[in-house]
C-alpha positions in Angstrom: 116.7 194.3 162.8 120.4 193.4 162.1 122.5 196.6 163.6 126.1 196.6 163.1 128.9 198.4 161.1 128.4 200.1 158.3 131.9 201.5 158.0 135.0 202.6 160.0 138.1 204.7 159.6 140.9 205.5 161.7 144.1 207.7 162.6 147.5 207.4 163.7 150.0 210.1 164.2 153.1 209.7 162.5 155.6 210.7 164.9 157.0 208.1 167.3 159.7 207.7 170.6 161.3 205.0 172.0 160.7 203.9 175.1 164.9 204.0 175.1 165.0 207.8 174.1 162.4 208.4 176.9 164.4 206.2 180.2 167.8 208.1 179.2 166.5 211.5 180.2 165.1 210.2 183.4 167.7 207.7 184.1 165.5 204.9 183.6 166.3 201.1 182.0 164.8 202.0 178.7 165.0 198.7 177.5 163.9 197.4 180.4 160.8 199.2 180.1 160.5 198.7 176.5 160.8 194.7 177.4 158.7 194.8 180.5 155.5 196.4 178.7 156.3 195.1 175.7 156.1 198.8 173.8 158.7 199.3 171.2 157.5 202.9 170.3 154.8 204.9 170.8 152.7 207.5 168.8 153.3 211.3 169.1 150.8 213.6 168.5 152.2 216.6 166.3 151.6 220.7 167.7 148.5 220.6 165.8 147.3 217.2 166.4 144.4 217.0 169.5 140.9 214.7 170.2 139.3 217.4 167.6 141.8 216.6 164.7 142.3 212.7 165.4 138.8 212.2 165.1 138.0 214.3 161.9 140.5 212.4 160.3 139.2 209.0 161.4 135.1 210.5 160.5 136.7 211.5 157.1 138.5 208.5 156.2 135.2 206.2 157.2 132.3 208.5 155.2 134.8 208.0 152.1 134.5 204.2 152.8 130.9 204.0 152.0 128.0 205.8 150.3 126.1 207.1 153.3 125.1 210.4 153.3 126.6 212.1 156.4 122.5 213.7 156.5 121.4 210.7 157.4 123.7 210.9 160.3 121.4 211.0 163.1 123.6 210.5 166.4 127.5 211.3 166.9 129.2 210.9 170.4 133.1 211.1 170.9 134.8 209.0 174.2 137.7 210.6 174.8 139.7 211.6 178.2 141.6 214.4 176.5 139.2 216.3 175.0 140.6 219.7 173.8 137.7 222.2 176.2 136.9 221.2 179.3 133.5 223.1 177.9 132.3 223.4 174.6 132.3 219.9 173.2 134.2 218.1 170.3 131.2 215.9 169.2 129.8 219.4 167.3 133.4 220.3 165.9 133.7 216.9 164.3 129.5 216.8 162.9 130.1 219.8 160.8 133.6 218.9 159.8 132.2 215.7 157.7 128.9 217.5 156.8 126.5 216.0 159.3 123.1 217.5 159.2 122.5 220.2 162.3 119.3 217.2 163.1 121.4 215.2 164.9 122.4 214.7 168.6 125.8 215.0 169.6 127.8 214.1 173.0 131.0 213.8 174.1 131.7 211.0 176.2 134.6 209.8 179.2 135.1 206.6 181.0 138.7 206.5 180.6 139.7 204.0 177.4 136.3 203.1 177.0 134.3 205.9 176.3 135.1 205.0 172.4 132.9 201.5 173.0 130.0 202.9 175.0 129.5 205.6 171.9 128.9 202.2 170.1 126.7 201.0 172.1 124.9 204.0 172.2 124.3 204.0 168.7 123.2 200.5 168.4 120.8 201.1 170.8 118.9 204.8 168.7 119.5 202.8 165.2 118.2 199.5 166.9 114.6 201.3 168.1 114.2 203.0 164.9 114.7 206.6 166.3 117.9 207.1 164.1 119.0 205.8 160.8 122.9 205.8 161.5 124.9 206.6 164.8 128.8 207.2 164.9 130.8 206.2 167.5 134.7 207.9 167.6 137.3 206.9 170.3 140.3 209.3 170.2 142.5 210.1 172.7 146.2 212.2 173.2 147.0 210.3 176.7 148.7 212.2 179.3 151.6 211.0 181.3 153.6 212.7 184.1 157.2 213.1 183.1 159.3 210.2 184.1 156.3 208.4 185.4 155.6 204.9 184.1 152.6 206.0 182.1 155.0 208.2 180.2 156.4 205.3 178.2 153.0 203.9 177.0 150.8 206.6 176.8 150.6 207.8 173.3 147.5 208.9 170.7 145.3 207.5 168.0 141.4 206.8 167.4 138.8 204.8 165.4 135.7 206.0 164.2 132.1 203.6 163.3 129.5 204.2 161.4 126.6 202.3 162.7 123.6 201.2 161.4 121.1 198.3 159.7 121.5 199.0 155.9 125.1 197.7 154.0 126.2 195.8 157.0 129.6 194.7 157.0 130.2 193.6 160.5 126.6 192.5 162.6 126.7 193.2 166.3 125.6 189.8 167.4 125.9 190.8 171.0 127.1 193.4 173.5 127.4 192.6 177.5 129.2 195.5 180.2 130.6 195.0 183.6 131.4 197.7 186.1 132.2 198.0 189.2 133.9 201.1 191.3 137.3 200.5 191.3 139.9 203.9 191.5 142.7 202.6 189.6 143.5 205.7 187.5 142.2 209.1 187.7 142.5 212.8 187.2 140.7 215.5 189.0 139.5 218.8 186.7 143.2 221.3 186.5 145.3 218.3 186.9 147.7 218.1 183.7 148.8 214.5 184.2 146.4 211.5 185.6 147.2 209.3 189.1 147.2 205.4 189.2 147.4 203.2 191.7 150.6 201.2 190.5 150.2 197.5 190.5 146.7 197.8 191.8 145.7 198.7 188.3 146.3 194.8 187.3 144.6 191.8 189.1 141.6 194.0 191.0 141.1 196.0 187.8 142.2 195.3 184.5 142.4 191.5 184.8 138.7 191.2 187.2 137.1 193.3 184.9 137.9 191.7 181.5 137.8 188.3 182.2 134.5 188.9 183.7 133.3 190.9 181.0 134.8 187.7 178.6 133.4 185.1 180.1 129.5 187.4 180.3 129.4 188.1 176.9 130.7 184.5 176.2 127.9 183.4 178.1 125.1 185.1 176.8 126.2 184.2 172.7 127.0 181.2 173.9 130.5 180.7 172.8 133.8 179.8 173.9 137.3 181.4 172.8 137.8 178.7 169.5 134.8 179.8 168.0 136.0 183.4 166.8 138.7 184.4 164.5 140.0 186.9 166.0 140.1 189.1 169.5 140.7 192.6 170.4 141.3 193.2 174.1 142.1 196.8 175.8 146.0 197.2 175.7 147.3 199.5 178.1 151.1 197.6 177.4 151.4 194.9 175.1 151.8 192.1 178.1 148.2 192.8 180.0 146.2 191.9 176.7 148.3 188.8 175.6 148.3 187.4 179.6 144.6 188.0 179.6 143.9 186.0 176.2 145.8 183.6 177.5 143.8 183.3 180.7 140.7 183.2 178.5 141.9 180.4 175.9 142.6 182.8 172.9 145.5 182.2 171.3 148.6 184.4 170.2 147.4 183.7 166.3 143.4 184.9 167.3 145.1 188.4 168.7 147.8 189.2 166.3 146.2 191.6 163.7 144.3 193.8 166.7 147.8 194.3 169.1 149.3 197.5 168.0 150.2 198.9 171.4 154.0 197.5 170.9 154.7 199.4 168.1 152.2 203.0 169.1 151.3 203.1 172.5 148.3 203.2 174.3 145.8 205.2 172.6 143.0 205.1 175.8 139.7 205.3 174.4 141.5 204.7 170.4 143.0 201.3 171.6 140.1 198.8 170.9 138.5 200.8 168.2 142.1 201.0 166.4 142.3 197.1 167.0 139.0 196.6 165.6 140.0 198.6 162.5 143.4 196.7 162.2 141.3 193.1 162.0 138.2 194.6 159.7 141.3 196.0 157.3 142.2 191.8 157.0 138.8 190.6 157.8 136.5 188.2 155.4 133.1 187.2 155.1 132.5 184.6 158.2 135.4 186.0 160.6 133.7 186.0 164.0 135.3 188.9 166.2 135.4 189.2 170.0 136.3 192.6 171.5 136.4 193.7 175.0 137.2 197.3 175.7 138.2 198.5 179.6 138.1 201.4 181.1 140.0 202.7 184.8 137.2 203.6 187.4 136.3 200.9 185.8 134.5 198.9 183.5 134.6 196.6 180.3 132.6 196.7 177.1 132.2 193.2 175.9 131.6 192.8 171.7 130.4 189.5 169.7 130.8 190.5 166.0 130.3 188.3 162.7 131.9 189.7 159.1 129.1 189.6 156.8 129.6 189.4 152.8 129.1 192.9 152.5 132.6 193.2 153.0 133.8 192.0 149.8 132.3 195.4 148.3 133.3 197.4 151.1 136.0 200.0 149.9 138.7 199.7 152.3 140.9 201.0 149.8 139.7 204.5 150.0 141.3 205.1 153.3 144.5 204.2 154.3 144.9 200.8 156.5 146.0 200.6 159.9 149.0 198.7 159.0 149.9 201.9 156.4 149.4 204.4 159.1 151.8 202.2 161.6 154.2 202.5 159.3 154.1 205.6 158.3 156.2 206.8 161.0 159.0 209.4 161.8 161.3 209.7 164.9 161.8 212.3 167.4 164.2 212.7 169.9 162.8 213.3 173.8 163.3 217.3 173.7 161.0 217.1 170.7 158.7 215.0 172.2 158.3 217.5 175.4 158.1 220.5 173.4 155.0 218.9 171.3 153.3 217.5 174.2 153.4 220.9 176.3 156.0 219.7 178.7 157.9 222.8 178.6 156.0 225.8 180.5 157.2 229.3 179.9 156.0 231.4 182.2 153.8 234.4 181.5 155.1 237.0 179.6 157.7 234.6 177.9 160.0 235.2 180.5 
């Protein structure tokens, strides 16, 4: 049985800060930052944006991509580090929302920006047996960063959503492959409003071990090498980690262009790959072979070997709005904006 994508949608908020707006409050080199992690601006979710929101949006746009009856939806899980409740889940908020049948199992998953990727593996694994007919895998996030810490200019908000299944296929899963190891890099323990990392240590032992490793294993079981895909999506905390790893790996700029979007929104966490994903399947054609690894801190990599099949000549991409449109689609704030959307400024009880 051929499991793969059936459809996808996606979500981007439309307000955005400069990494410049953000280092003149704290004294920082904006532009130095903006250079260094090659981020130009990131995405802002709005007052009455969350994980909830972001992925109803993303589920909406990809059921009115295709003619799947959201009934036949028989599995929906949501990877996110930021859900809304710490409990009551958003999986259940998001199932109704699109008019999924109550005869479904729903989850809500976390490992850090991965979460999104393990969903879809998940879901090719129920449609694969037979138990389910289609699975949907979200990966939302509004990231959290300490004011004037690093993570502050990057972390930002967005998510994908995929509709998986066997029927109408317009991107076959040729191949998935994982590698995880424990390695703290980032974290956040439960009442903590902003996550820890360990600095530079967050590079070569973890982002850079764990998706090469994770490249070269998938590459290795579908027995390919980097010139035989079209494109590649790689997990981008910063715009400079994904196109130093594709380098490392043999892609080349051209083979990563349509699925970088941190410089110009952020890091979306658990939304990064899926969102690159979408980017490349807005521009893909029949043939395109796509290689995706997602990463997540604590940590681990989600490896993807992806073919675009001719069913997306028919596919209506039209009927949502394209990554590209949502990038776009922008409006500025200025930094005391920006901290009173994002919860930054505390009153105290009482208002006083």
């Amino acid at each position: 049985m051929d499991v793969g994508i059936v459809s996808y949608g996606a979500y981007i908020p439309r307000f955005r800060i400069t990494p410049q707006d953000i280092g003149r409050v704290w004294g920082s080199d904006g532009d130095a930052m903006s250079k260094g992690l090659m981020i130009y601006s990131k995405s802002v979710p709005a007052p009455d944006e969350d994980v909830v929101t972001i992925s109803v949006e993303a589920a909406r746009s990809m059921m009115r991509r295709c003619d799947v009856s959201p009934k036949d939806i028989g599995a929906l899980y949501v990877g996110s580090e930021s859900h809304p409740y710490a409990v009551k889940p958003t999986g259940t908020i998001v199932a109704e929302a699109i008019g999924a049948s109550p005869n479904l199992t729903v989850a809500d998953l976390e490992f850090a920006c991965k979460a999104g990727t393990a969903g879809i593996q998940m879901c090719m694994g129920l449609v694969g047996s037979g138990m389910i007919k289609y699975g949907v895998a979200i990966g939302a996030d509004t990231s959290q960063g300490a004011p004037g810490d690093p993570l502050e200019f990057s972390a930002s908000a967005g998510g994908g959503a995929y509709l998986i299944g066997s029927e109408k296929v317009i991107a076959k899963i040729n191949g998935t492959y994982s590698y995880t190891t424990d390695t703290p890099d980032f974290w956040r323990r439960e009442g903590e409003p902003y996550p820890s990392h360990g600095g530079r240590f967050t590079g070569e032992p973890a982002y850079f071990k764990h998706v090469t490793s994770c490249a070269k294993g998938t590459m290795d079981r579908m027995g390919t090498k980097p010139t035989d895909y079209t494109h590649a999506v790689f997990h981008q905390p910063n715009g400079k980690f994904p196109t130093r790893v594709a380098k490392m790996l043999g892609f080349s700029d051209e083979q990563i262009k349509l699925g970088l979007l941190t410089p110009y929104i952020g890091n979306t966490y658990s939304g990064a790959v899926p969102l690159g994903l979408a980017s490349v399947l807005d521009h893909a054609r029949p043939g395109d072979r796509i290689f995706a690894v997602a990463y997540g801190s604590g940590a681990g990599c989600d490896g993807f070997d992806i073919t675009v099949t001719d069913e997306i000549a028919s596919y209506r991409r039209d009927a949502g709005p394209t990554v590209a449109q949502m990038i776009e689609r922008k409006k500025m704030i200025d930094y005391a904006t920006y901290a009173k959307y994002r919860g930054k400024i505390r009153m105290k009880e009482g208002g006083q």
